[in-house]
C-alpha positions in Angstrom: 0.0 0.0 0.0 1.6 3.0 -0.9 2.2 5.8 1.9 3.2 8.5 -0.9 0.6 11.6 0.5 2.3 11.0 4.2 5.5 9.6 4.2 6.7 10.7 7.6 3.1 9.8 9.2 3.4 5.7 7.9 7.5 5.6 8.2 7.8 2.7 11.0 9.6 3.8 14.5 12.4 1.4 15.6 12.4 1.7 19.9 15.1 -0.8 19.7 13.6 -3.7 21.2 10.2 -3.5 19.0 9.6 -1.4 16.0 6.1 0.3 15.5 4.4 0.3 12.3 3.9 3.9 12.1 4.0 7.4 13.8 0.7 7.5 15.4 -0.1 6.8 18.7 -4.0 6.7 20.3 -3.6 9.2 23.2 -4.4 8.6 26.7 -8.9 9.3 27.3 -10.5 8.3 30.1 -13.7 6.3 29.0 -16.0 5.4 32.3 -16.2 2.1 30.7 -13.0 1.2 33.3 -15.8 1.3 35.8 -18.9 0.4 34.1 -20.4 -3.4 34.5 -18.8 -5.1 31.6 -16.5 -2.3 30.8 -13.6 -4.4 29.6 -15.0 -6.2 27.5 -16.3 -2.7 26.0 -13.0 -1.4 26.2 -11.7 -3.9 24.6 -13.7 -3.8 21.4 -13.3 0.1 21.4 -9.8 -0.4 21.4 -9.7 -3.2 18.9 -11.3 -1.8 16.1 -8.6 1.5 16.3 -5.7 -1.4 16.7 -7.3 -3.2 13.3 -7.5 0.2 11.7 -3.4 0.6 11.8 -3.0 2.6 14.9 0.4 1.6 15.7 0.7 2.4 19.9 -2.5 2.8 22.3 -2.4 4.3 25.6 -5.4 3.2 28.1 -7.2 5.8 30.1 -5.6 6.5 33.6 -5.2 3.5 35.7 -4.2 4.7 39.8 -1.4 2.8 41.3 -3.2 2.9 44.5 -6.4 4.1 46.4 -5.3 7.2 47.0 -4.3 8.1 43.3 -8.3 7.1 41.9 -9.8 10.3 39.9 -12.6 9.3 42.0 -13.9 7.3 44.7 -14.4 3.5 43.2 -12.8 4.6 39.7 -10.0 2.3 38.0 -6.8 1.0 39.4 -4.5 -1.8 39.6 -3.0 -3.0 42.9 -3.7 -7.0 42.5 -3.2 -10.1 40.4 -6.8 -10.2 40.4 -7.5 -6.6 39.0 -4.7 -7.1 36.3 -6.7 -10.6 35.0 -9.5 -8.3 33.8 -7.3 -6.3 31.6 -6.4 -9.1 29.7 -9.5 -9.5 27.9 -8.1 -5.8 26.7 -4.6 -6.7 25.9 -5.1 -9.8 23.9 -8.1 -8.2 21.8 -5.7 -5.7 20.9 -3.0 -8.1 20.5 -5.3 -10.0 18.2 -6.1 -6.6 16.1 -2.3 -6.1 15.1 -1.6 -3.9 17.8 0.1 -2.6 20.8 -1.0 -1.0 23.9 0.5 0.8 27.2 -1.2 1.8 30.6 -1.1 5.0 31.9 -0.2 4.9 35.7 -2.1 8.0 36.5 -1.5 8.9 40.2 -4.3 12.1 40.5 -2.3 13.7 43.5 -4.7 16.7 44.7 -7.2 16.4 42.1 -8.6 13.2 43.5 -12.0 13.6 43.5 -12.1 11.8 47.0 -11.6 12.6 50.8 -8.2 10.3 50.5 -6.7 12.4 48.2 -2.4 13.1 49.0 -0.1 15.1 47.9 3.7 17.4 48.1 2.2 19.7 50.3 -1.0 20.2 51.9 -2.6 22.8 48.8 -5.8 22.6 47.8 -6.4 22.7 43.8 -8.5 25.4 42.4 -10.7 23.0 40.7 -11.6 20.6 43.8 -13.3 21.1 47.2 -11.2 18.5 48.5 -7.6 19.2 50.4 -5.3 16.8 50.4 -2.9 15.0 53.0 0.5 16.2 53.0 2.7 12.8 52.2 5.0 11.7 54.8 8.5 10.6 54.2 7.2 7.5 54.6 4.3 7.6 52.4 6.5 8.9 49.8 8.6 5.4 49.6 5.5 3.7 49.3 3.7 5.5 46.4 7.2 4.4 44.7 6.4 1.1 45.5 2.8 1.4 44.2 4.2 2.7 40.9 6.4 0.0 40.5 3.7 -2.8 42.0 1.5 -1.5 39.1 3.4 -1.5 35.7 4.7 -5.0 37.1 0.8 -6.1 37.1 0.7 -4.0 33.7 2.8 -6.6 31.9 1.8 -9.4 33.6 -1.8 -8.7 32.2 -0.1 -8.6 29.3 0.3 -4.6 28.3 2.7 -3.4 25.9 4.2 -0.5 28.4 3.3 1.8 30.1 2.8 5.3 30.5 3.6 7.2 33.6 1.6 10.6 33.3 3.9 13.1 34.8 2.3 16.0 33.5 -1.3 17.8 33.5 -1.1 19.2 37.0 -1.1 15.4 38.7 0.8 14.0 41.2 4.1 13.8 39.6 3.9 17.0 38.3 2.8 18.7 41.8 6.4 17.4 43.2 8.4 18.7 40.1 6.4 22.5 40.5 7.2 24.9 42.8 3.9 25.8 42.6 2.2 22.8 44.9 5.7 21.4 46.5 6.2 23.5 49.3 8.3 20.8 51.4 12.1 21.4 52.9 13.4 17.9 53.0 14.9 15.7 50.2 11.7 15.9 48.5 11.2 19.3 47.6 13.0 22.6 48.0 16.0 22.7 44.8 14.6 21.2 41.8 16.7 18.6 42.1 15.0 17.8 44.6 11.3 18.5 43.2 12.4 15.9 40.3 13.8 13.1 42.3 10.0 11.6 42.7 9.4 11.7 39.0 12.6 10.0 37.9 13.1 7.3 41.0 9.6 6.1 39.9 11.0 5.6 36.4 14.5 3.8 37.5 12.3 2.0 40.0 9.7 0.8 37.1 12.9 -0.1 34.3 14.6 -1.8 36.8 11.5 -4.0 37.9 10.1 -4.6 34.1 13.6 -5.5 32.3 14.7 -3.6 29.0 12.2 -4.9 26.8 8.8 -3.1 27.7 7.9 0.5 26.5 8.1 3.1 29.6 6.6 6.4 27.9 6.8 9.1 30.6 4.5 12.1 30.1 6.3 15.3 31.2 4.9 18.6 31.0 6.3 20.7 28.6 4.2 23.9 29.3 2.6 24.3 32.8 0.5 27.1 31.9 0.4 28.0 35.4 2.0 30.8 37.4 5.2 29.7 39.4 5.6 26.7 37.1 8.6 25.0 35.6 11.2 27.3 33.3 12.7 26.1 30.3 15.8 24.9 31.7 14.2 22.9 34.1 11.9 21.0 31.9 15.0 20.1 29.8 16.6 19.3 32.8 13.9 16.7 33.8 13.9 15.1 30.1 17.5 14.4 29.9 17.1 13.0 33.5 14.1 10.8 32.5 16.2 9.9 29.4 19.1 8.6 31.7 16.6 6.4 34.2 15.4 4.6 31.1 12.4 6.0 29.9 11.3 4.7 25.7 10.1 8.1 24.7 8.4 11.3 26.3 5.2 12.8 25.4 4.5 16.0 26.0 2.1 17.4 28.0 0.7 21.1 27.7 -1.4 23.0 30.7 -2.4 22.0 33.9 -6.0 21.0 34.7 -6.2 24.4 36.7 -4.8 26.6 33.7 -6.8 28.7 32.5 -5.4 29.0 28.8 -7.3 26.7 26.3 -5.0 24.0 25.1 -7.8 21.3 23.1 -11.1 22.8 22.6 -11.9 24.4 19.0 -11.4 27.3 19.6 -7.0 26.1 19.9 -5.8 26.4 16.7 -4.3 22.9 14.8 -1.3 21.9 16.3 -0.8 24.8 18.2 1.7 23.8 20.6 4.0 21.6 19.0 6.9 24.3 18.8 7.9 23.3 22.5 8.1 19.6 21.4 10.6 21.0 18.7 12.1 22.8 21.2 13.2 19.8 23.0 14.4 17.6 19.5 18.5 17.3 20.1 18.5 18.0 23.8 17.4 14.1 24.3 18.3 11.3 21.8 14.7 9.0 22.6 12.3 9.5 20.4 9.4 12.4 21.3 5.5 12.7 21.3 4.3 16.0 20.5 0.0 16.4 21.0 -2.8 19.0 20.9 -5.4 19.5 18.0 -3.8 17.5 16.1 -7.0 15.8 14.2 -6.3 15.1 10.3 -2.9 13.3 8.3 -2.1 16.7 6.8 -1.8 18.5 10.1 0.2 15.1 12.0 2.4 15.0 8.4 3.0 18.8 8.3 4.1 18.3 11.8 6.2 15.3 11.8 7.8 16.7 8.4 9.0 20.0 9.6 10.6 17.6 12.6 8.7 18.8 15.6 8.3 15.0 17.2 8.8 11.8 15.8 5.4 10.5 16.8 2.2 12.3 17.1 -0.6 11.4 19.6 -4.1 12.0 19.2 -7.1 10.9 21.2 -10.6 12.2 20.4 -9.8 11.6 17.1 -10.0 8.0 17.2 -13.6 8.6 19.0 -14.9 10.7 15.9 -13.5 8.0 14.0 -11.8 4.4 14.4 -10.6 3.8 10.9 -8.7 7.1 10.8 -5.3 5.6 10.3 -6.7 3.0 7.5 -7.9 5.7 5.8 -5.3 8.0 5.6 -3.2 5.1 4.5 -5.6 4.4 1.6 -5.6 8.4 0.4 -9.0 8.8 1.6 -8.7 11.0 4.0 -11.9 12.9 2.9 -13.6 10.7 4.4 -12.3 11.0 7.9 -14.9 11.9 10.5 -13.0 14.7 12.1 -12.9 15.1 15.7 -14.2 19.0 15.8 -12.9 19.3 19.5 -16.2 20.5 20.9 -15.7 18.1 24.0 -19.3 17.6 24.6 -19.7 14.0 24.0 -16.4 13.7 25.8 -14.9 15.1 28.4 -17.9 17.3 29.3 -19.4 13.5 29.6 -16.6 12.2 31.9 -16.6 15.4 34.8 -19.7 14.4 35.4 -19.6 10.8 35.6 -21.1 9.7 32.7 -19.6 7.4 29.8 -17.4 8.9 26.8 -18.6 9.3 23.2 -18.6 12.0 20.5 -21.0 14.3 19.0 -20.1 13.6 15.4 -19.9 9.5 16.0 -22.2 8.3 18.7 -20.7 4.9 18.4 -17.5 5.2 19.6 -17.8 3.2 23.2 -20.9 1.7 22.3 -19.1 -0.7 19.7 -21.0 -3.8 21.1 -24.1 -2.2 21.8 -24.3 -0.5 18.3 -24.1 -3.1 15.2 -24.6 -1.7 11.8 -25.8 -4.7 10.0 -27.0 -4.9 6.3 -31.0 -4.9 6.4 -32.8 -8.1 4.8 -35.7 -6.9 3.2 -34.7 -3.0 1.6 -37.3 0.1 1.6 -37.3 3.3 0.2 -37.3 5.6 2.8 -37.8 9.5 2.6 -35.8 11.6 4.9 -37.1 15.4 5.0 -34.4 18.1 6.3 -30.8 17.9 5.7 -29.6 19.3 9.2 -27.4 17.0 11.4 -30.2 14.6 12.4 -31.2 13.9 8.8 -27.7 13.6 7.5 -27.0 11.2 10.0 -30.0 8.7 9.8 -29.9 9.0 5.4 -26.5 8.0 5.5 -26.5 5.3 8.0 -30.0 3.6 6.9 -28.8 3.8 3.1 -24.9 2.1 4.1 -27.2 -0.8 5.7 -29.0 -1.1 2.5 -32.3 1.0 2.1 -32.9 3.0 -0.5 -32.6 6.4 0.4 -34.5 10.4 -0.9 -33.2 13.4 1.1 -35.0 16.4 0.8 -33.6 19.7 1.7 -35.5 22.5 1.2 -32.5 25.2 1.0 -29.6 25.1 -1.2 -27.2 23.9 1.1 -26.7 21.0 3.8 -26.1 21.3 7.0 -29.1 23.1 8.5 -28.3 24.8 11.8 -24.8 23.8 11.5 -24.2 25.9 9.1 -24.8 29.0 11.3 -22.6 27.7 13.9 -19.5 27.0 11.1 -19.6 30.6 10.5 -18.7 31.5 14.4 -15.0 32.6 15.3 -13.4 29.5 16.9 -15.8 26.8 15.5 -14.3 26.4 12.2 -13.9 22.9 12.5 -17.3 21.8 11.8 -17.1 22.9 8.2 -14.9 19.5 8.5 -18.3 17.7 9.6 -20.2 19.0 6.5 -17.4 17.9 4.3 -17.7 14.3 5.8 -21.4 14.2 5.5 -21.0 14.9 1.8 -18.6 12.4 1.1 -20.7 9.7 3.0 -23.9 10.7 0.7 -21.5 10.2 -2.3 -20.5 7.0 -0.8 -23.7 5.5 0.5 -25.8 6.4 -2.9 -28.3 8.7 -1.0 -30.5 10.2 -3.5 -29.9 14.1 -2.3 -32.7 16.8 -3.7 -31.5 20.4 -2.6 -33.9 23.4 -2.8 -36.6 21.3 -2.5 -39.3 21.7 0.1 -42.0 18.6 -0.1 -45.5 18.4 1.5 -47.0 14.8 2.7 -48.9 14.5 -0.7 -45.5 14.2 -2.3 -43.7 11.3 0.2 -47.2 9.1 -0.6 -44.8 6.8 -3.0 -42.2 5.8 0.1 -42.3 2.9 2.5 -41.6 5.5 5.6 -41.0 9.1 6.3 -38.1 10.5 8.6 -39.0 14.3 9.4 -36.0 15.8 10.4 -37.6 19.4 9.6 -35.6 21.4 12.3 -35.9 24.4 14.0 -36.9 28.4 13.7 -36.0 30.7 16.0 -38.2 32.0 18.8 -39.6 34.8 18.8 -40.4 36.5 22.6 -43.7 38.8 22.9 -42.8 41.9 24.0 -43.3 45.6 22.1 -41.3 46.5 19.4 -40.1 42.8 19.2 -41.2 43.8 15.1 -39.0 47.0 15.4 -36.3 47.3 12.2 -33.8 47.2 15.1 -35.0 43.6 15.9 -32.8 40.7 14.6 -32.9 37.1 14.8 -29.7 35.4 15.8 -30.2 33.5 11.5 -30.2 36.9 10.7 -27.2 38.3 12.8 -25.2 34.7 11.6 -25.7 35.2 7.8 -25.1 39.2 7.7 -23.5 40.1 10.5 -22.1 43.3 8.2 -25.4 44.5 8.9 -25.4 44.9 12.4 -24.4 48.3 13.9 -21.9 48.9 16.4 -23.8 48.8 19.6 -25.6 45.5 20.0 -28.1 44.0 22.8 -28.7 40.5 22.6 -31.6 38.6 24.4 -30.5 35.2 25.6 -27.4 34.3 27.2 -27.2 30.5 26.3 -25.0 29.1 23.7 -26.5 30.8 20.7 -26.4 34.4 22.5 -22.2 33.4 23.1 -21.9 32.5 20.0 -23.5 35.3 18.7 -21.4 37.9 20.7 -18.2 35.8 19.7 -19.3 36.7 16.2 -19.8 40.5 16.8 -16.7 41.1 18.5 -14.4 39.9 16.7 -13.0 41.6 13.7 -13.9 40.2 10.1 -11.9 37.9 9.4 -9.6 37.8 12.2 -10.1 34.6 14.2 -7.5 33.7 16.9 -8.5 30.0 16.0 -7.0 29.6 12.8 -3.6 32.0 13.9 -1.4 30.4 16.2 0.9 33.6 16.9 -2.8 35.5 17.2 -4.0 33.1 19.9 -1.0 32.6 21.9 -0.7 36.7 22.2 -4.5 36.8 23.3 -4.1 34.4 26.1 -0.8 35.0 27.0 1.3 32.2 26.2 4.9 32.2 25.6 5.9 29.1 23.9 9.5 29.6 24.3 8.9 29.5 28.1 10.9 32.2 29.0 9.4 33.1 32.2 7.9 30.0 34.7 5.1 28.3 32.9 5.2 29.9 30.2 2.5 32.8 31.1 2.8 36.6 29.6 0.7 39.3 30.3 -2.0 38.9 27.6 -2.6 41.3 24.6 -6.1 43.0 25.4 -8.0 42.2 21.7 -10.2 45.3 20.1 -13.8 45.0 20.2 -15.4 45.5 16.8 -18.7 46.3 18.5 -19.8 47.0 22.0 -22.0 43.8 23.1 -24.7 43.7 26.1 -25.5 39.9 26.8 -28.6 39.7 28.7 -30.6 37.1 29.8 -34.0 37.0 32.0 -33.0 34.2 34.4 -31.4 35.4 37.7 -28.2 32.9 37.1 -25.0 33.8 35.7 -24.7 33.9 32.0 -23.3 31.0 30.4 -24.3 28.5 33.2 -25.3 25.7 30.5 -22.6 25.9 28.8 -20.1 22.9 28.2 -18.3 22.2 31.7 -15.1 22.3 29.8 -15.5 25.1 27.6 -18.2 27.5 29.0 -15.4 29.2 31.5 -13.3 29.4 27.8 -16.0 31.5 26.3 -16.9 33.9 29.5 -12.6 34.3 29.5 -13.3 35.2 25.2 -16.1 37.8 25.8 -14.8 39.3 29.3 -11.6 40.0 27.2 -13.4 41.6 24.2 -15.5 43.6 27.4 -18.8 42.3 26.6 -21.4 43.4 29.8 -23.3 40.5 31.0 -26.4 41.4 32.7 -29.0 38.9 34.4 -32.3 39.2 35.5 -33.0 41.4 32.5 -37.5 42.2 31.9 -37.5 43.3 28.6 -40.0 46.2 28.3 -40.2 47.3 24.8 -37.8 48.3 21.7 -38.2 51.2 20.2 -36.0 54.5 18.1 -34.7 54.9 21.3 -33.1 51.3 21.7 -33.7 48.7 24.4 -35.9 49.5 27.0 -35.7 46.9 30.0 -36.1 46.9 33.8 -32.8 45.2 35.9 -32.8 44.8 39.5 -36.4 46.8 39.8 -35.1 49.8 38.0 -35.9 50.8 34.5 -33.2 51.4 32.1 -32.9 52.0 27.9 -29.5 50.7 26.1 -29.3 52.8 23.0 -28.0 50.1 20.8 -28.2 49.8 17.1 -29.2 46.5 16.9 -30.8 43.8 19.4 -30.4 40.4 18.4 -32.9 37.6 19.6 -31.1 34.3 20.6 -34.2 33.6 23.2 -34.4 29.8 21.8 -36.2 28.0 18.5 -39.2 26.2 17.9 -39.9 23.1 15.9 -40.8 22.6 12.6 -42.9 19.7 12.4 -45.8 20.4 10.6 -45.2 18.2 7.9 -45.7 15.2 10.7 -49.0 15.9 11.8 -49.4 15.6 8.2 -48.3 12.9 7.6 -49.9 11.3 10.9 -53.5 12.6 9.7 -52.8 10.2 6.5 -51.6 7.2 7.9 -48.2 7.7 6.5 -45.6 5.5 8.8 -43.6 8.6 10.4 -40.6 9.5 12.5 -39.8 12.7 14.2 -36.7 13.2 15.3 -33.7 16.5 15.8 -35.2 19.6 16.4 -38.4 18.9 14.8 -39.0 17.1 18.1 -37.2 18.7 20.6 -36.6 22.2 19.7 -33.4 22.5 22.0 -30.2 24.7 21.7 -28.4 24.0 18.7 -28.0 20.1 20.1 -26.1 18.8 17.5 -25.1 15.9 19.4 -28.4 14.5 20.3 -29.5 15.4 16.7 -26.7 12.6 15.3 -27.3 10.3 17.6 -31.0 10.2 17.3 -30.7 10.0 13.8 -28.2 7.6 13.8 -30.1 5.3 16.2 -33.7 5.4 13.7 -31.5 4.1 11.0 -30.3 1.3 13.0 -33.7 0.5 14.0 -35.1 0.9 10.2 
């Protein structure tokens, strides 16, 4: 098979004692299914397919060396023969795939969720209620031994390697930083000191495994904190992880506690890969370099201009498991690209719930979900191309059916297509380019600019009405004013709006919106790596600790009042990983927020509204309504009324905020079920 379009991506990477196939390693996600009854088993196929696909190296979710280390009470880890026998089932399903695999040992340190949580010193993290136990000297010399204990089990359940996370704020890391390692004995104080832990555990681990078992050790290469590490130090630590026998070194970038973006959409591709480069030729082991890295021309760009000589990626290979068989075959087009929006993912995980991903609902459902060819064909009609229609077309005409999708504008996409066009959310044009491919690919009969009514679908087995959404309009005066807007409106001409903007709604449309208005045309931090670094203060050459600067203020195209009705603070439904990325956005652009807003009438004047009892008039240009949709669902009653065989699904049944991940899964459930 020829590798001609990425010949750096598919070169193989001798380690010495084993040689992998290619440069692409399956990142390190926590899943839930570690926990979940019959998890393994799960994992395993999850893992399986990506290792039949050609992924060359996987690295498991974080598996705690001990009780203390778990990311939460009664979560993974791997302290006995008889926890290590379940892996197996993992290990030689991926073994059976063509592939190899490594643990991470992921010792959580003061971000255990859990009253048992340990760590340097006795600091509580930013991000937890919790405060942990300062280790003893004592306590110290037996985490070591836990470390060890662990990657032992590791290969005796028949893993690969392993990976000791040493990086993303977590134990290891909270001995090497200043910043939470505040102790005056051996183990803190010079960093010297602060670095003993981190490379004892990996002599200790080489030493009790033998030569011939991958040790990756993730070290942060970017703290992204204040009183992190400086640039010396972190080559410092490399060369002395080199020496106590570490395989290779990923990278790590930003602390859990940062607060710089480093993976959501809004980071621009392969941001941060300069510091890997950085490090090339002050070790001789080969290194990892990660972040937004999502498609084989960014990981080929990357390896090519010799950044790293492997690149990891892990929601990737949740959007989609063939992503390195594909790329192999040239047909990258029709990779399902992870967009980085987090919400299937790790918004899923912080709150306990199991990992999967917007654009492929599959991904850890791989023996729950099975695709199979259908025995007895139908035509189907599927009515609105948005994301729910897409998805169930395309998946109920690859099992078979025959398959009409009507679309009554001249585009697909639906409301995606308004939120492609926001600053930072680039990346889902990459969704509409692999829905097109797949309707090549699957034979789906596509009719654009054509709007149907139930007399026209009378000549189809069943009807999918996937009709969408219109915005909702509020009743107060003026709401018909010239000044009024609907947030389609704003999206599509946003040229038109004047300089001084209200908007009504502060969920994730009114964000979006306001992200939109502020910005300057044309000038999105998300597709400018030098742009975004400047606007959140990151220096990558990690000149001063941590590799914080004092951020460059952006200028406002417009001035922007967010206002919502509900008491709470703006933005409170927003992604748990991302919502605190967008207040960060619009606080810098100086966007006022404003809740607990009755919204009294528009008129010449502007905004008239009453906040905290006392009436007040913004004299804006514009106000914007991103006060929620409706559905569009007419056409079901319709058919209903004529005994047609129906389905409703998307926003045409639940007419909720731009919820493109329940849209694809919904549809893509129906068409497993047709």
């Amino acid at each position: 098979m020829s590798h001609s379009n990425y010949p750096h991506l598919f070169e193989p990477l001798d380690l010495g004692f084993v040689t992998l196939k290619n440069r692409v390693l399956m990142g390190s996600m926590h899943t839930n299914l570690e926990e979940s009854p019959g998890g393994f088993e799960r994992l395993a196929a999850f893992y399986a397919e990506r290792a039949a696909a050609g992924v060359a190296l996987i690295v498991t979710g974080g598996i705690a060396p001990n009780e203390s280390g778990v990311v939460f009470q009664g979560s993974a880890k791997l302290t006995s023969n008889e926890e290590a026998a379940e892996h197996r089932v993992v290990t030689d399903a991926v073994h059976r795939a063509g592939g190899r695999i490594c643990m991470q040992i992921l010792h959580t340190g003061r971000y255990a969720y859990s009253g048992k949580l340990v760590a340097p010193s006795a600091l509580q993290a930013p991000i937890n209620p919790f405060t942990p136990r300062e280790l003893t000297v004592e306590d110290i010399e037996q985490q070591l031994l836990d470390y060890t204990r662990c990657a032992v089990l590791a290969k005796e359940a028949g893993y690969d390697g392993v990976e000791i996370m040493g990086s993303e704020g977590y134990l290891i890391n909270q001995f090497i930083s200043r910043r939470t390692n505040q102790r005056q004995d051996d183990w803190g104080g010079s960093y010297e000191n602060r670095i003993r832990f981190a490379v004892e555990c990996v002599q200790r681990v080489r030493e009790a495994v033998g030569r011939e078992f991958i040790i990756i050790f993730r070290l942060s290469m970017l703290d992204l904190v204040e009183d992190g590490s400086t640039w010396q130090e972190i080559v410092q630590l490399a060369k002395a992880i080199e020496a106590a026998g570490a395989t290779l070194i990923n990278t790590g970038i930003g602390w859990h506690e940062a607060r710089v973006p480093t993976i959501a959409t809004s980071v621009p591709r392969a941001a941060f890969t300069e510091v890997t480069r950085r490090m090339k030729g002050e070790v001789t082991i080969p290194l990892i370099t990660t972040n937004r890295i999502n498609m084989p021309e960014v990981a080929e760009t990357v390896l090519a201009a010799g950044h790293a000589d492997m690149v990891s990626m892990a929601r990737p290979f949740l959007a989609d498991a063939e992503w390195v068989s594909k790329a192999a075959a040239g047909r990258s087009d029709e990779i399902n690209t992870c967009i980085a929006c987090n919400q299937a993912c790790l918004d899923q995980i912080f709150v306990g719930k199991l990992t999967s991903c917007l654009v492929n609902p599959r991904a850890c459902h791989e023996t729950l979900f099975e695709a199979s060819p259908v025995t007895q064909p139908r035509k189907l009609a599927v009515v609105g191309a948005g994301m729910a229609g897409l998805s169930c077309a395309t998946e109920a005409a690859a099992r078979g059916h025959q398959v009409t999708l009507f679309e009554a504008s001249d585009e697909i996409g639906g409301q995606f297509n308004l939120a492609r066009q926001i600053p930072g959310k680039e990346e889902f044009n990459e969704t509409l380019r692999y829905f097109r491919r797949r309707l090549a690919l699957t034979g789906v009969d596509l009719k654009l600019n054509t709007p149907v009514q139930a007399v026209d679908l009378q000549g189809f087995d069943e009807v999918v009405v996937a009709t969408g959404v219109t915005p909702r309009i509020p009743d107060f005066s003026g709401v018909d004013h010239p000044k009024v807007k609907t947030y389609v409106e704003a999206i599509r001409n946003p040229h038109s709006i004047g300089k001084k903007v209200a908007l009504l709604g502060a969920g994730g449309i009114g964000f979006d919106v306001a992200e939109l208005l502020v910005q300057q045309p044309g000038h999105s931090a998300s597709l400018d790596s030098e742009h975004f670094m400047q606007e959140w203060g990151v220096d990558l050459s990690v000149s001063e600790p941590g590799g914080l600067v004092p951020p460059e203020a952006p200028q406002a195209a417009r001035e922007v009042y967010l206002l919502q009705r509900k008491s709470s603070k703006p933005g409170k439904g927003l992604g748990k990983t991302t919502g605190w990325i967008h207040r960060a956005s619009l606080q810098a652009y100086q966007v006022k927020m404003l809740s607990g807003c009755e919204y009294l009438k528009v008129d010449d004047a502007g905004l008239h509204l009453r906040v905290g009892g006392e009436e007040q008039c913004l004299a804006v240009d514009h106000v914007v309504l991103c006060t929620g949709q409706e559905s569009v669902n007419d056409l079901y009653g319709s058919l209903q009324a004529q005994g047609k065989k129906a389905h409703l699904i998307g926003g045409a049944e639940l007419a909720a905020e731009l919820d493109a991940r329940r849209a694809i899964e919904q549809g893509y459930r129906l068409a497993l079920s047709l």
